[in-house]
N, C-alpha and C positions, 0 to 999 in steps of 0.2 A: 686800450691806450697803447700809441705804440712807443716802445722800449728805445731810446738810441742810447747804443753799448758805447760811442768814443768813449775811451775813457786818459783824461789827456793827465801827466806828472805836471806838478806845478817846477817852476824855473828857478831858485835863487841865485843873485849873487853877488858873491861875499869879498867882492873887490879885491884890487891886485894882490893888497896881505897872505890872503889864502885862508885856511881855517886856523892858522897858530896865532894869527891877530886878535881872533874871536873870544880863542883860550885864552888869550896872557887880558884882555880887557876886564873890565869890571863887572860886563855878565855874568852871573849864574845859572842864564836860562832859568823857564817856569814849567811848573809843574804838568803842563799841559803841552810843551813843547815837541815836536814829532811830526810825524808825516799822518798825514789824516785821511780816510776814504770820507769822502761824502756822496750821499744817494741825495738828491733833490726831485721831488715828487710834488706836482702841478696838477692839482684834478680837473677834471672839465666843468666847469663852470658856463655860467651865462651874463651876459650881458645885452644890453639895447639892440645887438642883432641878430642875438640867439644864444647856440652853443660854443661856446670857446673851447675844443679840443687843451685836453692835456697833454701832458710830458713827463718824461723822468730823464734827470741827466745823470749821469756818474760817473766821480771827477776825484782828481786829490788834490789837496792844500796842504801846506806846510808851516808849521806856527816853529815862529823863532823869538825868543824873550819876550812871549806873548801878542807878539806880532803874525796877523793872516795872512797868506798870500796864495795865493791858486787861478787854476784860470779851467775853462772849458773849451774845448775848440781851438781853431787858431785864430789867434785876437784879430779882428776887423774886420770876419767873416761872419756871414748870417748866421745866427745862433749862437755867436760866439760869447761868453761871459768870464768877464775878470772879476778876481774877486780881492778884497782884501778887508781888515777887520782889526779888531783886539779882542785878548781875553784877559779877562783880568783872573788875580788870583786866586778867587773864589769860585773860578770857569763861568764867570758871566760873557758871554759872546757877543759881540755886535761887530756886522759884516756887512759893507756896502758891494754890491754887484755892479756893474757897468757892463753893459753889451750891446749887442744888436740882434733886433729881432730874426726867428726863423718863418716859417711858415706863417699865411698870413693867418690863417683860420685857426692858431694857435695862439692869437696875442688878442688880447682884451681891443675891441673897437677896429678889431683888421685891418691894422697898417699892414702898411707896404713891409716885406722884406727887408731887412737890411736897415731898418729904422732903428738907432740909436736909442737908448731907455737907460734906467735906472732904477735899483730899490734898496731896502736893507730887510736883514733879517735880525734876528735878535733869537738870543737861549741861552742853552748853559751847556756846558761840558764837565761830565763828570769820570775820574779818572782815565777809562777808555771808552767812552761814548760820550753821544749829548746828543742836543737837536734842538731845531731854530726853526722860528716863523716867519715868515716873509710879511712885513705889515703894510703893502701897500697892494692896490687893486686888484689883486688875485690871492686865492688861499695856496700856498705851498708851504712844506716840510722837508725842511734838509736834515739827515740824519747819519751822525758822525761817527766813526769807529776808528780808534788808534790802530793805527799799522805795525 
């Protein structure tokens, strides 16, 4: 399986206020709040025209009062994937991806390049770790570690 090492920071931002807005507000932030490494791991599978080549991406997301955000790549390039999500305070996870495809012989039914998709994944996060399944078309494993 080959390895691609980008590994991109996710971006926040916390508008003109600055972070003393954040402080004086009514947040508390959650328990789960931080900077997050995630490994995502795509096994080779098949489909209608055979093998579908795997992947592993690894990337960081940033949860803010329980709120995901992270991205892979640079957004609206091939392989590129944004991510964002909630967790609630039990560390139950759910995170929708938006991207575009890379490599054709890595995407279920060999689209084209650069083809637009979507999924979610769902898990749980528990104090510094957790991990999540991808529940549409493909088997993947993203798996979390606090920073």
């Amino acid at each position: 399986m080959k390895t691609l090492s980008f590994v991109a920071a996710a971006v926040l931002s916390i508008g003109a206020n600055g972070p003393c807005a954040a402080a004086e507000g009514s947040s508390t932030g959650g328990p789960y709040d931080g900077e997050w490494s995630v490994v995502l791991v795509c096994a080779d599978t098949q489909d209608r025209n055979g093998l579908v080549k795997g992947y592993e991406y690894t990337f960081h997301v940033s949860i803010v009062d329980g709120k995901l955000h992270g991205h892979y790549g640079a957004e609206g390039s091939p392989a590129a994937v944004v991510y964002s999500g909630e967790v609630g305070a039990d560390g139950t996870l759910e995170v929708r991806a938006v991207g575009r495809t890379g490599h054709s012989d890595r995407t279920v039914g060999k689209v084209p390049q650069g083809t637009g998709y979507s999924y979610t994944l769902s898990g749980r996060l528990e104090h510094t770790h957790g991990e999540a399944s991808r529940r549409e078309l493909r088997p993947c494993t993203a798996t979390f570690g606090k920073l």
